[in-house]
TIFI-786280 format. One record per residue: residue number from 1; residue in three letters; x, y negated, z negated of N, C-alpha, C in turn. Coordinates in steps of 0.1 Angstrom, whole numbers, plus 5000, padded with zeros to 4 digits. Example, Ala and Ser with C-alpha at 12.3 -4.5 7.8 and 13.67 -1.06 7.14 Angstrom:
// residues 2
REC   seq   type    n_u    n_v    n_w   ca_u   ca_v   ca_w    c_u    c_v    c_w
REC     1    ala   5132   5057   4922   5123   5045   4922   5132   5033   4922
REC     2    ser   5128   5022   4929   5137   5011   4929   5129   5000   4921
***
This chain:
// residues 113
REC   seq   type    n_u    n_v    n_w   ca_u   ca_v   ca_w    c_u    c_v    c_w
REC     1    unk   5008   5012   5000   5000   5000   5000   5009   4988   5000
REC     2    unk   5004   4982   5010   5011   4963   5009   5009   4956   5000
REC     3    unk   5020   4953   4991   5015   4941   4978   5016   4927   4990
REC     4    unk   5001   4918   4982   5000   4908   4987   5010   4897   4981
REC     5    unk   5017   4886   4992   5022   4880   4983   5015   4866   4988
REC     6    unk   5021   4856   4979   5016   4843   4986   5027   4836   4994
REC     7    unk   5041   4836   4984   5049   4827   4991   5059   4833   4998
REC     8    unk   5071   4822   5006   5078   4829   5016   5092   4840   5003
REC     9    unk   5093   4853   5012   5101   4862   5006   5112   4851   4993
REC    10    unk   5113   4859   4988   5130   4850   4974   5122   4838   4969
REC    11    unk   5113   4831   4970   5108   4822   4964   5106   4828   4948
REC    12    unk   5108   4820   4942   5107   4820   4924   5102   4810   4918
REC    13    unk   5090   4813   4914   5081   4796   4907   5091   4800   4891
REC    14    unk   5087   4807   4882   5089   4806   4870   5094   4824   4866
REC    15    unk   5107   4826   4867   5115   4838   4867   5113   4847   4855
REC    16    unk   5105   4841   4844   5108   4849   4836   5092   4853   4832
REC    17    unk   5083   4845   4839   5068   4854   4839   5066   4862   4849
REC    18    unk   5061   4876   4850   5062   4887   4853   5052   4891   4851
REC    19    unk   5041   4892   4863   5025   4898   4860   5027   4912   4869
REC    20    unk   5039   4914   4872   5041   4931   4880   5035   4926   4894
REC    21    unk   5024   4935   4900   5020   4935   4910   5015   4924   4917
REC    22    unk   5007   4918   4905   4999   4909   4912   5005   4897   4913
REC    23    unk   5005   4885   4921   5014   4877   4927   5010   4861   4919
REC    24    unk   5019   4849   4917   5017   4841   4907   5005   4834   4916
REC    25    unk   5001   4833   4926   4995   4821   4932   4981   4828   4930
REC    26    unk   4980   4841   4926   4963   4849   4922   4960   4842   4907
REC    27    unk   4969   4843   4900   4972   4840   4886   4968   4822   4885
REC    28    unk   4970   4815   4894   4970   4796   4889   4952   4799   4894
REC    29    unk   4943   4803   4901   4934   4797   4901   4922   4801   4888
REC    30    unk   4926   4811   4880   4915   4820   4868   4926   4811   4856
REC    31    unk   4939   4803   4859   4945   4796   4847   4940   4782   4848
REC    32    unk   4938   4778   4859   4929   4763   4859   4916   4758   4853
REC    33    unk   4914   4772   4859   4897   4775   4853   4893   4775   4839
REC    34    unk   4904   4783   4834   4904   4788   4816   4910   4771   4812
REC    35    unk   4911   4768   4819   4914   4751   4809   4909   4742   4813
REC    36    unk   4903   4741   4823   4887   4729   4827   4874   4734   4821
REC    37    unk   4867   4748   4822   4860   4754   4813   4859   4748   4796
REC    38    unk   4867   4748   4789   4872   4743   4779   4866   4730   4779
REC    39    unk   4870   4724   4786   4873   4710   4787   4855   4707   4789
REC    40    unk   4855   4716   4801   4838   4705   4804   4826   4708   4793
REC    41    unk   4831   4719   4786   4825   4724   4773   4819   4717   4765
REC    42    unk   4834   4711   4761   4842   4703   4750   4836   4690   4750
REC    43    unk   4833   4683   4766   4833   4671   4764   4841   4662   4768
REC    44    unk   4850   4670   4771   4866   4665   4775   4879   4672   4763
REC    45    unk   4890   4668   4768   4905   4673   4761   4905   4659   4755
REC    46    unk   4907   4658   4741   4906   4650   4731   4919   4646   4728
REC    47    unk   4929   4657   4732   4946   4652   4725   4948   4650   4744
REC    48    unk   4946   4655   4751   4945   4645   4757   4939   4633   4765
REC    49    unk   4931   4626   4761   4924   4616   4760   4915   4614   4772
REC    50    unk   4915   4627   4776   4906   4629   4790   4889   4635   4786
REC    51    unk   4881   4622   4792   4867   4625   4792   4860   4640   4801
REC    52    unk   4852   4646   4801   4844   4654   4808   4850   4651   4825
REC    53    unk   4842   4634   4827   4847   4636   4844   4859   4635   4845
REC    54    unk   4868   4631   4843   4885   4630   4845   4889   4651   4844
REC    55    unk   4886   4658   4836   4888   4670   4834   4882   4677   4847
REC    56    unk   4870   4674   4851   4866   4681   4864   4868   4677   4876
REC    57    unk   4877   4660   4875   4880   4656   4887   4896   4662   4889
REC    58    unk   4904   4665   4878   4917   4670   4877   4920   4684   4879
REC    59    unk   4908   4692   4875   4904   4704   4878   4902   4707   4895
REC    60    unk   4894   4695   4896   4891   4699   4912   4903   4698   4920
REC    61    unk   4913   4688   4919   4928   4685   4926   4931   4699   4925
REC    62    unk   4936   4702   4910   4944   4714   4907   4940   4727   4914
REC    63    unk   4925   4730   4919   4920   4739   4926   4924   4738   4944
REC    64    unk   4924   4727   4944   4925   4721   4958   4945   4725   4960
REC    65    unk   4949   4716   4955   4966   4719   4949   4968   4735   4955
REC    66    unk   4967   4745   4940   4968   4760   4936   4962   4766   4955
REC    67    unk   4954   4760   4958   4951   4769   4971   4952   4766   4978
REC    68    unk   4961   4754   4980   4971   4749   4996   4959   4746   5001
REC    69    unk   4947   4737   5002   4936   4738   5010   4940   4725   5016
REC    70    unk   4934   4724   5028   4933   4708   5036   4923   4701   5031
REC    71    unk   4922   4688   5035   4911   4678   5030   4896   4688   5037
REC    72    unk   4902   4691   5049   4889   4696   5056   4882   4707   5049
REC    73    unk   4892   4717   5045   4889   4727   5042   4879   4725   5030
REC    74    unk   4889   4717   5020   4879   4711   5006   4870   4708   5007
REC    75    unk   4871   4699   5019   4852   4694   5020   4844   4708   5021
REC    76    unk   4847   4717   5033   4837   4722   5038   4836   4734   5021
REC    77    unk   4845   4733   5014   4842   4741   5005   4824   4734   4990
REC    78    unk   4822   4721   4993   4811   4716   4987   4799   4720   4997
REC    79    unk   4791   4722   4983   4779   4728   4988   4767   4714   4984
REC    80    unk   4768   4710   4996   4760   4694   4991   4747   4697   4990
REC    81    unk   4740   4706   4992   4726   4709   4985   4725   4714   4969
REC    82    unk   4735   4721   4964   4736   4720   4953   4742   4707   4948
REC    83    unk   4748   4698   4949   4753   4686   4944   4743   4676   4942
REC    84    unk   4732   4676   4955   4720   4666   4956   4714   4674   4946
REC    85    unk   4712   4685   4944   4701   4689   4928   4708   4685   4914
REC    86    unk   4719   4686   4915   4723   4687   4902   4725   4667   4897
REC    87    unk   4726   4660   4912   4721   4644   4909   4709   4640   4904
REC    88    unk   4700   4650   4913   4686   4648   4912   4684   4647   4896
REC    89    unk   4690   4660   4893   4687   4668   4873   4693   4653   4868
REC    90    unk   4701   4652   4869   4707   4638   4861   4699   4623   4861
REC    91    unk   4693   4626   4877   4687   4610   4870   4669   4615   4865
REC    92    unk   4667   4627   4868   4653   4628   4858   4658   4631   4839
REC    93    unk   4665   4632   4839   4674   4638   4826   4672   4621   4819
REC    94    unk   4679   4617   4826   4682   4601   4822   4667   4594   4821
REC    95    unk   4660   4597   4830   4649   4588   4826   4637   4594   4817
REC    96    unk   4641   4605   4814   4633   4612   4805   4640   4609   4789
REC    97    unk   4649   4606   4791   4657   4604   4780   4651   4587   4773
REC    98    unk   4653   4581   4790   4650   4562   4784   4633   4565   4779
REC    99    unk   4626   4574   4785   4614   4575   4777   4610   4578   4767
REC   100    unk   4621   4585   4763   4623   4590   4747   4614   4603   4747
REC   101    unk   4617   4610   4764   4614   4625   4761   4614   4632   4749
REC   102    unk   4631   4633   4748   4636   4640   4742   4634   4640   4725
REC   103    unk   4637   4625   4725   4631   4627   4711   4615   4632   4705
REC   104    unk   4609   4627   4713   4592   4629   4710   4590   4645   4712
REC   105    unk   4596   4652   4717   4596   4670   4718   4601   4673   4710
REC   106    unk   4616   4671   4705   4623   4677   4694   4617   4681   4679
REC   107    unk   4606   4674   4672   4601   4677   4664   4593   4691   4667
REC   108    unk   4583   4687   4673   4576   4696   4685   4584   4709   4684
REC   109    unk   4595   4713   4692   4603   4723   4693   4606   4733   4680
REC   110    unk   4608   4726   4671   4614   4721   4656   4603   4734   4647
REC   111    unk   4592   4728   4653   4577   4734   4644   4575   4747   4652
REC   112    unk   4581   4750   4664   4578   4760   4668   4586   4773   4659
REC   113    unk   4600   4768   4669   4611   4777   4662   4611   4779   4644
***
């Protein structure tokens, strides 16, 4: 069987990490993930002084980065029908909020549970 690799033959990112078979450039995109996950969780990275969007806008480079992609390619990798929903959720969210949705349910919820 052919081990895949990413880069050209003798290349060495970091000599003394050693995942055996599987090659370091499989390894950077499930390690970017494990540290924006966190982050969009979180709220943002607090020590370092990065909000939510800064974390998913540095996340997305790093993804873009890690996979050698072109500008084109990146685009065509957004799915703008999900992006227009998830704007959509945000400004009913928001105006449900300035109506004081949320609070006027919360008790509500409260009595159920």
């Amino acid at each position: 069987m052919e081990q895949a690799t990413c880069l050209p033959e003798g290349t060495v990112l970091i000599s003394w990490l050693n995942f055996g078979s599987i090659p370091m450039c499989a390894m950077l995109p499930p390690l970017v993930f494990a540290i924006v996950y966190p982050g969009m969780f979180l709220a943002g990275l607090p020590r370092l002084r990065l909000d939510r969007s800064s974390v998913a806008g540095l996340g997305a480079i790093a993804m873009i980065a890690v996979n050698g992609w072109s500008v084109v390619e990146a685009a065509a990798a957004i799915d703008l029908p999900t992006v227009a929903l998830l704007f959509a959720f945000m400004l009913v969210s928001a105006q449900m909020r300035l109506a004081c949705f949320y609070a006027a349910m919360t008790p509500v919820v409260v009595r159920i549970a």
